[in-house]
N, C-alpha and C positions, 0 to 999 in steps of 0.2 A: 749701265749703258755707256758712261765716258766712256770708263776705261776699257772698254772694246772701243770706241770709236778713236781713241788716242792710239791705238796699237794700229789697228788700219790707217789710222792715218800715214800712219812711221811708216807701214807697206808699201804705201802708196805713193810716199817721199823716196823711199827706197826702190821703187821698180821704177819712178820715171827719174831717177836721179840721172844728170847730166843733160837733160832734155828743160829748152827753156821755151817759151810761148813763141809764136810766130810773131807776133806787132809788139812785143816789150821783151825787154830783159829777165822779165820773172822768172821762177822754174817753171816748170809746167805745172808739179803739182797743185800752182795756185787756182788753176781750172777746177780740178774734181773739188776742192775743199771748197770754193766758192757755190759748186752745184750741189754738193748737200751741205751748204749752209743754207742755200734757196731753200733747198727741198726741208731741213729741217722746220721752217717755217709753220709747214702745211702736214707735217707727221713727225713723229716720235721712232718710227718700225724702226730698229735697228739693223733690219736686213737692207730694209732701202737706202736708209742712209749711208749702211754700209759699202754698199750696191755702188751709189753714187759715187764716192772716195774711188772706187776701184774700177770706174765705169769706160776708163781707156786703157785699162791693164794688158788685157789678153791683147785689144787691136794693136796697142804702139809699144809695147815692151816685148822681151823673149819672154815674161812670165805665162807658162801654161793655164790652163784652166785644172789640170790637176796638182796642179803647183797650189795654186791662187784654194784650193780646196782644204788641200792638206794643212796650209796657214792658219785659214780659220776654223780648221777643226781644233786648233791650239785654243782658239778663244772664245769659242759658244758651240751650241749645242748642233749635233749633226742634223739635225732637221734645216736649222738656220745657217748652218756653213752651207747645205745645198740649195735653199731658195737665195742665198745673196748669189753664189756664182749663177746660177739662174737669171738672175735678174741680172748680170752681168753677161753672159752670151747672148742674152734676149738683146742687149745695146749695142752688142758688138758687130761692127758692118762686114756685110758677108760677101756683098756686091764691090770687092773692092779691085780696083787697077790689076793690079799683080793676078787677080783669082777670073779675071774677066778683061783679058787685055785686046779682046777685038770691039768691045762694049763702047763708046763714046760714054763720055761721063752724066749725058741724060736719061741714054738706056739704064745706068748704072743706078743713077738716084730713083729713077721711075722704080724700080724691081727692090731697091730698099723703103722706100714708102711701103710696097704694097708690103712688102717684110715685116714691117714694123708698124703695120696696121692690124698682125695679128699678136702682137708680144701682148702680156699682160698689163692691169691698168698700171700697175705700181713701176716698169720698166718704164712705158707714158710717161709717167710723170717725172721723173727722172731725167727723159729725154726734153722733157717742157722746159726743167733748168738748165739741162745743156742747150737747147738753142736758143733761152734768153740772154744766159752769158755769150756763148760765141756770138752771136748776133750784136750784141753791142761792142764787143770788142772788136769786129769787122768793120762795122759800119762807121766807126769811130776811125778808122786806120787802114783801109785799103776801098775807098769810095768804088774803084773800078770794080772788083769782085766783090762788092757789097751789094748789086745789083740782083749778080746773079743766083748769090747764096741767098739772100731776104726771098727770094721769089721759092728757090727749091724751102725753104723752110716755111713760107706760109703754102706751098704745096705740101707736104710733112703735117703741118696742122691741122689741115681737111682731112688731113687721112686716120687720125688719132687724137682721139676723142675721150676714150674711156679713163683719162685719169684723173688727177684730183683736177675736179673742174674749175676752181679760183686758179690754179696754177696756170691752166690750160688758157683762160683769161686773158690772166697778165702775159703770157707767152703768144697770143693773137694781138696783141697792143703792140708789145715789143715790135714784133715783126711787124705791123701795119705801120708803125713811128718810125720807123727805119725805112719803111718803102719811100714813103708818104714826106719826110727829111729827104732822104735821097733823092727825089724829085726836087724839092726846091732846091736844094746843092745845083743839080744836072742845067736849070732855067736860068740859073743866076751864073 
């Protein structure tokens, strides 16, 4: 399993190369590797984990989904090259700016919630460590739209439910300590 997981990594350093975090100097890549290192926690699956590593691929890089396939038919079994990109367009947001440009950005998250209230549990959960990492990394470095983002993602939490549920957990904490800080921040 490393040694899949070290190749996808390298993929994953290589499709977001150039591209560095919003609030730090990092690459980006240190997003996906910190969300399946959450996600590692709570499971072993090498598709999810894999999943995770690759889980902003298609949205913010040129790399296709039949790109992102043919790769890991190089390094595991065609059953598991199609459930990781699976679980990888199950993440990918579909409501986005560019594809829904008369949409305000409410209409747009309201219609990815309910989106992503039907992906499967294991894409969930995935999505529970992407918005315990962004969420702290927000709310740590842009107080103003830390408001507004904690609120669409403890919306997002109500709506998905079915994955591993400690994750889910720690992922309504997250969110609630950032609302719930942001308010004393706002008073003071």
């Amino acid at each position: 399993m490393e040694h899949i997981l070290d190749q996808v990594r390298q993929y994953a350093t290589i499709a977001h190369e150039g591209q560095v975090r919003k609030y730090a100097p990092d690459p980006f890549v240190v997003h996906p590797i910190r969300v399946m290192n959450t996600c590692r926690v709570y499971s072993n699956d090498v598709c999810l984990l894999s999943a995770a590593l690759l889980h902003d691929v298609i949205e913010d890089t040129p790399i296709t989904r039949n790109e992102m396939h043919d790769f890991l038919l190089t390094i595991m079994p065609p059953a598991s090259a199609h459930r990781t990109v699976t679980l990888v367009e199950q993440l990918t947001d579909v409501y986005i700016k560019s594809n829904y440009p008369n949409w305000n950005r409410r209409k747009r998250k309201r219609a990815e919630i309910k989106r992503l209230s039907a992906v499967s549990a294991d894409a969930q959960t995935i999505k529970y460590a992407d918005v315990i990492d962004n969420c702290i990394e927000i709310s740590h470095n842009d107080p103003e739209f830390a408001g507004r983002f904690l609120s669409e993602c403890w919306d997002l939490l109500q709506a998905i439910n079915k994955g591993n549920t400690i994750l889910y957990q720690k992922a309504l904490k997250v969110v609630k300590t950032g609302i719930e800080e942001l308010r004393v921040f706002q008073r003071s």
